[in-house]
C-alpha angles and dihedrals in degrees: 000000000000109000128211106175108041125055129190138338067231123174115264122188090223100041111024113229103005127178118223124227106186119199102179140059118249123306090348096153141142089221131052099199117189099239110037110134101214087074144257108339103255099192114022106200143144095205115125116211145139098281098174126026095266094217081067096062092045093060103051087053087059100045087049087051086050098078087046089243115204108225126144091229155013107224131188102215138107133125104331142024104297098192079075090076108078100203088069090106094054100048093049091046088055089051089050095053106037105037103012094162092080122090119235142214142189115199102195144175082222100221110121107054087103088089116083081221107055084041083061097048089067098060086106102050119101093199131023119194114196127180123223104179099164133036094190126057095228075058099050090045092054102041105028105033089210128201100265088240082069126087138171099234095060089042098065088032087060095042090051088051086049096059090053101048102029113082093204145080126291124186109185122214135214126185113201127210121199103241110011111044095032110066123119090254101043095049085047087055090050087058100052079053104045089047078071107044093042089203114207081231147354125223122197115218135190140175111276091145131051113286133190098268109052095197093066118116120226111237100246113226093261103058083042085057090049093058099047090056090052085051084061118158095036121081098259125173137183107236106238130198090254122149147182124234115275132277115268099214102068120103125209099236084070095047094091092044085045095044093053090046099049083054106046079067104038134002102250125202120234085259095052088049087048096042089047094042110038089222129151105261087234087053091050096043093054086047091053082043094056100040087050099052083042085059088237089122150015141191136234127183122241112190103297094352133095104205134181140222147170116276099234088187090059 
């Protein structure tokens, strides 16, 4: 089965080999960050609806569980904010009665935890991971090119009423831009916030694959030291490119469908692609060989990296 919905098991540096649910088209989100690597934001929105049949979704869950895949954990992710699709609380519920063995994530904006609602949704996720990129509005404005229905001050608000009402887990990222997110009085700012969200944990990103403004500057590891030990006391950790071996089920008939549809969501290194599909790295590099001479893809490179990434002009 051909699945639309769901991508991967792919590996993820937080949560090993993670399978995506995706809930939202394509860059359907309420913020455009500078350096999000999906892409520019196409159709910036708060409104929450039921962007896919959710019986759809459902089926495709079932037919994945069907073959007893072995992944760390079920995250909802993808291109987009998946808390906009209302039908986000359903479809979890469904995972937590039916196949409750599995973990479960939520990767999330974070913007939207300021609605009781929305608070509620997540009862069934075992970890939430918000981003808070930014602790001043003239921040949040630069680096995360918010709706105008969004403002700092109810996002933190609705994160610090989360941690009192949500019984996970919740790691906190932020993703730090040289310039712009560490400054002294930005970072003070971050600690007057963190005091109140009181986060389980707090990961440090920064940009190791192309983002949507090409002119920002990727935090060294240095200067990403520096601030985690500003964070002290709270557990803080650099999130580092670390994976876990590749998932035996893959054949390698589905690698290039696999491989295409890992893509058309995030730009993946040769290693990434290695580490999700199991394949010889002789296999995989004919494969990028092909797709690159097919125009299907093409390759920047990010610092150290070589990462691909669909050709949206093919």
């Amino acid at each position: 089965m051909k699945y639309k919905y769901l991508f991967g098991p792919v590996a993820s540096r937080r949560l090993g080999l993670s399978l995506g649910i995706d809930l939202v088209p394509y860059k359907v989100c309420d913020l455009d960050c500078l350096y999000c690597e999906s892409g520019k934001t196409t159709v910036k929105t708060t409104e929450r609806i039921p962007y896919f049949p959710r019986e759809e979704i459902i089926k495709e869950l079932d037919d994945f569980f069907s073959s007893n895949p072995l992944v760390d954990f079920l995250t909802f992710s993808g291109a987009g904010e998946p808390l906009l699709n209302t039908d986000f609380h359903e479809i979890s519920a469904y995972l937590n009665q039916y196949y409750p063995f599995f973990n479960t994530a939520l990767i999330t904006n974070g913007t939207l935890f300021y609605l009781p609602e929305v608070r509620k949704e997540v009862e069934f996720i075992d970890i939430v991971l918000p981003s808070l990129d930014s602790a001043t509005q003239a921040t949040f404005e630069k680096l995360n090119r918010p709706h105008p229905n969004l403002h700092l001050n109810q996002i933190v608000d609705g994160l610090i009423q989360l941690r009192k009402e949500f019984e996970g887990y919740i790691w906190l990222e932020i993703f730090i831009v040289e310039g712009i997110n560490d400054t002294e009085s930005e970072l003070e700012a971050f600690r007057t916030i963190l005091e109140k969200i009181r986060p389980d944990k707090i990961q440090l990103n920064s940009l190791d694959r192309p983002g949507t403004d090409k002119s920002i500057k990727t935090a060294s590891f240095g200067r990403l030291e520096e601030i985690k030990s500003f964070f002290q006391p709270w557990e803080t950790e650099i999130i580092s490119r670390k994976y876990k071996t590749g998932h035996p089920k893959f054949k390698t008939s589905h690698a290039e469908e696999l491989i295409l549809e890992t893509l058309k969501r995030r730009p993946c290194t040769e290693n990434d692609l290695f580490v999700m599909t199991a394949l010889s790295k002789e296999m995989l590099t004919n494969i990028l060989e092909k797709l690159t001479r097919e125009n299907k893809i093409i390759s920047s490179v990010v610092g150290t990296n070589t990462f691909y990434e669909i050709n949206q002009i093919s």
